[in-house]
N, CA, C and O atoms as a MOPAC input file, in Angstrom:
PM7 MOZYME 1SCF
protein

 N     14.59400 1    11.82200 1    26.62500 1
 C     14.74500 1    13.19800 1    26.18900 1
 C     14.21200 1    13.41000 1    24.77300 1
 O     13.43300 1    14.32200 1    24.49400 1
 N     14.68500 1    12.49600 1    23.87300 1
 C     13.87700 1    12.28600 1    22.51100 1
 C     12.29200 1    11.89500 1    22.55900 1
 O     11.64400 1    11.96700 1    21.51500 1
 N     11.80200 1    11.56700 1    23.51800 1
 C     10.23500 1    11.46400 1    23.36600 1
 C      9.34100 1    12.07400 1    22.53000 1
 O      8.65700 1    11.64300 1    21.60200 1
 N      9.52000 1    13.58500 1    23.22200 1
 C      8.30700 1    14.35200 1    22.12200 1
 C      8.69400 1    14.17300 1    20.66100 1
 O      7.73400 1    14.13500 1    19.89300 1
 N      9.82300 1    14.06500 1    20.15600 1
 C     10.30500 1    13.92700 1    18.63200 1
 C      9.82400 1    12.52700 1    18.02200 1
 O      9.34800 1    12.47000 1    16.88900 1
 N      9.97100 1    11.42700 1    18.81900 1
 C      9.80800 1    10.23200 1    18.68100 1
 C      8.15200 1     9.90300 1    18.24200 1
 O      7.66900 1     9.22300 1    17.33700 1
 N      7.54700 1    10.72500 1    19.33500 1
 C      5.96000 1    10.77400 1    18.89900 1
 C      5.45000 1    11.00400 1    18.14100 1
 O      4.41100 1    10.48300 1    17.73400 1
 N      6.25100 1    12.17600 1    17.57300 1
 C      5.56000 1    13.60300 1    16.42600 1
 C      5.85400 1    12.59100 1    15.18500 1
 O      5.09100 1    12.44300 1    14.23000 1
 N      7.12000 1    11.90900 1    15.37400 1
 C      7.32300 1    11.19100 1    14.18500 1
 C      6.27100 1     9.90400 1    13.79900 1
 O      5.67900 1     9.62000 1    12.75800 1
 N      6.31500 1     9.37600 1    14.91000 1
 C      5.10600 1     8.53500 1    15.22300 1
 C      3.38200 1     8.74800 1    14.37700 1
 O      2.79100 1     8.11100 1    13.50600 1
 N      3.11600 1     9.76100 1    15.05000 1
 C      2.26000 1    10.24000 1    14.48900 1
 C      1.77700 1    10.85900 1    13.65100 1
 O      0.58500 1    11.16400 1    13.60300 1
 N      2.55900 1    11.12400 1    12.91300 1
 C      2.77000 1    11.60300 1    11.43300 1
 C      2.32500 1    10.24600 1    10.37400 1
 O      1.29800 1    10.05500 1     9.72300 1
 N      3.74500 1     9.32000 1    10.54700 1
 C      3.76100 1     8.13700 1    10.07200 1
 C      2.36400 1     7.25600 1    10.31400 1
 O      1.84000 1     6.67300 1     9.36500 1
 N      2.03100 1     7.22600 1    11.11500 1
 C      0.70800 1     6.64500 1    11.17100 1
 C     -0.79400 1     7.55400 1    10.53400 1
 O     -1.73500 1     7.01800 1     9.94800 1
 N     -0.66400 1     8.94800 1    10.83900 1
 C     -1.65500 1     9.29600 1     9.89000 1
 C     -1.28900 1     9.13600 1     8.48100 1
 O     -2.06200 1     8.86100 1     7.56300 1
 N     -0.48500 1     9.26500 1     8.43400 1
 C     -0.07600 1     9.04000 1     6.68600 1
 C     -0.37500 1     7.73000 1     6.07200 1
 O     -0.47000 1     7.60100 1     4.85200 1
 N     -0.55100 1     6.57900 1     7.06200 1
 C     -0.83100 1     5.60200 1     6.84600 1
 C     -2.40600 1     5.36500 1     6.47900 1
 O     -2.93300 1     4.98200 1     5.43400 1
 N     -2.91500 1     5.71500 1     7.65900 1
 C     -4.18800 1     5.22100 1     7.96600 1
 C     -5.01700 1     6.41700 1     6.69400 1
 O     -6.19300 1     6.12200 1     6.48300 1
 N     -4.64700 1     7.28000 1     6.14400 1
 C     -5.31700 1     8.16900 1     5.20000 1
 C     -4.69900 1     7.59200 1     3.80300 1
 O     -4.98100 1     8.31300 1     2.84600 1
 N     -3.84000 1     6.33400 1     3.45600 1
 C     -3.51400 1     5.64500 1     2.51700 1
 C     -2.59600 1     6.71900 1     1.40800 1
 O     -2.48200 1     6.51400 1     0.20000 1
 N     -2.12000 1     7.65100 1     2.01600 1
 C     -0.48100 1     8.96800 1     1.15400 1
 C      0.35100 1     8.13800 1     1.24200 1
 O      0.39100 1     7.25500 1     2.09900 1
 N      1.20700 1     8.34300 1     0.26300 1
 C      2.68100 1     8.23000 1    -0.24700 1
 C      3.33900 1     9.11700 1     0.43100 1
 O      2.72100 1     9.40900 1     1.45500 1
 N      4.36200 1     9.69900 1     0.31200 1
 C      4.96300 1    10.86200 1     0.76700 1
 C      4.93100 1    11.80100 1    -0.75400 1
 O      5.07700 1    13.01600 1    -0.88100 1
 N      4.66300 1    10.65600 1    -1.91700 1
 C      4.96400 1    12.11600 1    -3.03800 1
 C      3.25400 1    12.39500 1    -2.95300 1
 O      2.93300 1    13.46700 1    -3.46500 1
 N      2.27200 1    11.69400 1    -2.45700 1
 C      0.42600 1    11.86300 1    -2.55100 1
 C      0.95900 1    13.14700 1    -1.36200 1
 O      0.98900 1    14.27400 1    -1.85600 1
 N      1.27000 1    13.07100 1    -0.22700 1
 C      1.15800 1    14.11800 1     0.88100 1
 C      2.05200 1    14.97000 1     0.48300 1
 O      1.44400 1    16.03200 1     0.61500 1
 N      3.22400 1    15.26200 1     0.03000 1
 C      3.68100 1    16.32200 1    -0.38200 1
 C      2.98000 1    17.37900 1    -1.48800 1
 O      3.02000 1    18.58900 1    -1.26700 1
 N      2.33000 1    16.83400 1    -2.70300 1
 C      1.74700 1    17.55400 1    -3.34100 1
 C      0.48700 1    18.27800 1    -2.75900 1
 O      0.05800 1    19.38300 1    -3.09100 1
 N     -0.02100 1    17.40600 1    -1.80500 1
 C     -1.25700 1    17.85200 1    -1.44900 1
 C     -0.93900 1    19.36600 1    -0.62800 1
 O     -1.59600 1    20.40600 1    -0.66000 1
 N      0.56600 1    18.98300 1     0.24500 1
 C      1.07200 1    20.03400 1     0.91800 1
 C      1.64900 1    21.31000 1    -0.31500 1
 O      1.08400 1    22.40400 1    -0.31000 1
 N      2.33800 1    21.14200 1    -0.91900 1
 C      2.76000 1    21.90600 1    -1.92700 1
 C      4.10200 1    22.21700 1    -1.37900 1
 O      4.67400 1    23.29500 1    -1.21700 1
 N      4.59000 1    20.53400 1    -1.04300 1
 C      6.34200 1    21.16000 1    -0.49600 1
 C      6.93500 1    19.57400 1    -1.74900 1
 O      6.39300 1    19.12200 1    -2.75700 1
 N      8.17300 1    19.19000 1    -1.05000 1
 C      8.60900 1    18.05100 1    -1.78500 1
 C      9.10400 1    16.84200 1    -1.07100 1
 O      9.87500 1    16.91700 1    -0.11400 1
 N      8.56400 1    15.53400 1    -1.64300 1
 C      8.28300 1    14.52000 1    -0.85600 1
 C      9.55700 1    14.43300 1    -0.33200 1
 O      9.17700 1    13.88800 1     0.70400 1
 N     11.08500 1    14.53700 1    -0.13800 1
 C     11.99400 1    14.79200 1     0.64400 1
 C     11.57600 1    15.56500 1     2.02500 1
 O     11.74600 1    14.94500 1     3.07500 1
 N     11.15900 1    16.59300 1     2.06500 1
 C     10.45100 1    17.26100 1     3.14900 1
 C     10.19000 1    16.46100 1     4.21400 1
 O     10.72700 1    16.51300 1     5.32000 1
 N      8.93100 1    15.35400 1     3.65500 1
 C      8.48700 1    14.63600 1     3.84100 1
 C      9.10300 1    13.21500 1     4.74400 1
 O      8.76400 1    12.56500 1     5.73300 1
 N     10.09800 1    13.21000 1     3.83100 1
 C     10.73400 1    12.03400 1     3.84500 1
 C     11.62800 1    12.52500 1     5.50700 1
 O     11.21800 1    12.21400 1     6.62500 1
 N     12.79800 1    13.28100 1     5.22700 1
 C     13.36600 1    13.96400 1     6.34200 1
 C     12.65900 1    14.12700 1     7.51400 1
 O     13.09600 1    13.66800 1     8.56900 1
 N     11.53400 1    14.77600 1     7.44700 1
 C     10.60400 1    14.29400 1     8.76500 1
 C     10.31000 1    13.07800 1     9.77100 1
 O     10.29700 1    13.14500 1    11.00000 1
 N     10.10400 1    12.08400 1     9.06400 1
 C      9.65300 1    10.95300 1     9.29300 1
 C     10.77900 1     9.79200 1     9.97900 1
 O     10.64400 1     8.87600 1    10.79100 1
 N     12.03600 1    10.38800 1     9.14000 1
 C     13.08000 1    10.04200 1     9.51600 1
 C     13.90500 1    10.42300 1    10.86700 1
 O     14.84700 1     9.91800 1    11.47700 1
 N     12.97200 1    11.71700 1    11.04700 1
 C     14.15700 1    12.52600 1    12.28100 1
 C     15.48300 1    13.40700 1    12.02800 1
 O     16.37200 1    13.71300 1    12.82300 1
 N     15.32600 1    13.71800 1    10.65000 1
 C     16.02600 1    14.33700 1     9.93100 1
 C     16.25900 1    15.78100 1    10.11100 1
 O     17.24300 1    16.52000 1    10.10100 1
 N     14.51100 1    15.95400 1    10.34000 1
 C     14.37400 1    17.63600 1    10.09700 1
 C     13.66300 1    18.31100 1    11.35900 1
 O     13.08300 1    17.59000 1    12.17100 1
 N     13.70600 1    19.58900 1    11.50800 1
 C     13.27700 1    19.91200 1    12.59700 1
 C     12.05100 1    21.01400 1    12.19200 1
 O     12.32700 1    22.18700 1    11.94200 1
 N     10.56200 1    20.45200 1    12.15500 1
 C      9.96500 1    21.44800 1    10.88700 1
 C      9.14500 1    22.56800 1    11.66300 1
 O      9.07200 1    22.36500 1    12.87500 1
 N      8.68900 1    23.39500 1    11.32100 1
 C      7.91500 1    24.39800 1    11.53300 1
 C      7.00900 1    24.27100 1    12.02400 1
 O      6.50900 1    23.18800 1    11.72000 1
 N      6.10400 1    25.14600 1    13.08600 1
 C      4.47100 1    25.15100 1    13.71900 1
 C      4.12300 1    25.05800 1    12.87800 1
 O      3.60800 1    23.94200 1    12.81200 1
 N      3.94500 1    25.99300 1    11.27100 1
 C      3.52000 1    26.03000 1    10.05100 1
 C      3.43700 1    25.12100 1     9.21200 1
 O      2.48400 1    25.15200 1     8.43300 1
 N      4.73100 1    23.69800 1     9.10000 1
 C      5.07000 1    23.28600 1     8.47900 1
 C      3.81500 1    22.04100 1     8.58300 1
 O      3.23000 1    21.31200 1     7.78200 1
 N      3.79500 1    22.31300 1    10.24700 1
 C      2.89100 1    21.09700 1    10.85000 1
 C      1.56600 1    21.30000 1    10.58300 1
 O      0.85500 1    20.33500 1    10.30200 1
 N      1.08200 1    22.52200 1    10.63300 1
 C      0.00000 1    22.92300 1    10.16300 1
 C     -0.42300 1    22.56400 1     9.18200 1
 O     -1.45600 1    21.89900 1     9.25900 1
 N      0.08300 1    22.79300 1     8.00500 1
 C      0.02000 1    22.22600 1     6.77800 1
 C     -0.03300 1    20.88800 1     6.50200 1
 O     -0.87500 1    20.46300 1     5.71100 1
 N      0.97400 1    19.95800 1     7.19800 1
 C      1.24300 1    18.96700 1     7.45700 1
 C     -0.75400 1    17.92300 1     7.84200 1
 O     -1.25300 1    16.97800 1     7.23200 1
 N     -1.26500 1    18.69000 1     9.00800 1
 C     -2.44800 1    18.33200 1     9.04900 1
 C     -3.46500 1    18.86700 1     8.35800 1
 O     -4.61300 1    18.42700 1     8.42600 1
 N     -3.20400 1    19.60200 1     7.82700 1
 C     -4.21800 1    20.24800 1     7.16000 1
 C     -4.59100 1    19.31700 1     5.77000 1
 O     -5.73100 1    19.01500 1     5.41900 1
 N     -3.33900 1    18.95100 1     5.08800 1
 C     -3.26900 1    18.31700 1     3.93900 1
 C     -3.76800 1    17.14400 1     4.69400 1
 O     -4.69500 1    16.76900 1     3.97600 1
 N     -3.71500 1    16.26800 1     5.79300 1
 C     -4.39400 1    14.97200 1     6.10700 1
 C     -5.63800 1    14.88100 1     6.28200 1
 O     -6.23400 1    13.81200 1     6.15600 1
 N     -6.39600 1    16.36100 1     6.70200 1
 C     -7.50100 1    16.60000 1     6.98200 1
 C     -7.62100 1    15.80000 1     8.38500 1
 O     -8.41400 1    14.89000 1     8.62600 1
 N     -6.42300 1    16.48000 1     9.45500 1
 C     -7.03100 1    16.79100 1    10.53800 1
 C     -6.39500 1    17.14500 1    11.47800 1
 O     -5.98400 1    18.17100 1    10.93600 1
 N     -5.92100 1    17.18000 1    12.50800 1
 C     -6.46000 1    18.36700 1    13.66500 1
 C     -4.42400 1    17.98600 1    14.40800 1
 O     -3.72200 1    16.98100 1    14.51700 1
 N     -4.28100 1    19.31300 1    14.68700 1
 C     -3.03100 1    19.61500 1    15.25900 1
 C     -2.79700 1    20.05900 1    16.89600 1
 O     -2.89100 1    21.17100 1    17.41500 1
 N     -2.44400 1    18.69600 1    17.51000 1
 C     -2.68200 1    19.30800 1    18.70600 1
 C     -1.13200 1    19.26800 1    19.42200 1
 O     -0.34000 1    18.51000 1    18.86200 1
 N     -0.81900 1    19.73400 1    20.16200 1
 C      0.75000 1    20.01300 1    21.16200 1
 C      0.04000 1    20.03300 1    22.07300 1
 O     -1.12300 1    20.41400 1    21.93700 1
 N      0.52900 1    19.63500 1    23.25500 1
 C      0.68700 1    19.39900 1    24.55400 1
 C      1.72400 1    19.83200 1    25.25200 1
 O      2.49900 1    18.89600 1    25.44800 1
 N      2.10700 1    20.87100 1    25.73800 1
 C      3.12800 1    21.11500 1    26.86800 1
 C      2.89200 1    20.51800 1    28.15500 1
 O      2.02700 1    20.85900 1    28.96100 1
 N      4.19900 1    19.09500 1    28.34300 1
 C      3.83100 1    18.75600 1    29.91200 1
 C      4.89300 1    19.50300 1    30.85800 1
 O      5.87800 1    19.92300 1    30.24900 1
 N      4.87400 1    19.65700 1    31.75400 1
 C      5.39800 1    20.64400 1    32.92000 1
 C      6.35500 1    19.11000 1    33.52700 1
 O      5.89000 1    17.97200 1    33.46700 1
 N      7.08300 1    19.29500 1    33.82000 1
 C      7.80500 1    18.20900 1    35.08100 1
 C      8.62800 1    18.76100 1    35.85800 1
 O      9.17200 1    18.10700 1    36.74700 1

């Protein structure tokens, strides 16, 4: 039931990786605060279409969702 959350977190954490951010390098870039950040990653927070937007935007790249049907 946690899947899609598990992923998003997933994949966050790994772009953040592979683009070599901190959470305080990706927060500024976002213009929120590396807590934000932090809470996310953790499963903490439950963030915004917007938030995510931003979220890739500051990684420089691409935001995709998938709705699967079952």
């Amino acid at each position: 039931r946690l899947q899609p959350e598990f992923s998003l977190i997933r994949a966050v954490i790994e772009a953040r990786f592979k683009k070599g951010l901190t959470h305080k390098n990706l927060a500024r870039k976002m213009g929120t605060k590396q807590s934000a950040i932090s809470r996310i990653e953790s499963g903490r927070a439950n963030p915004s279409l917007n938030f995510l937007t931003k979220l890739a935007q500051a990684m420089n790249t691409r935001l995709e969702i998938n709705f699967l049907s079952r």
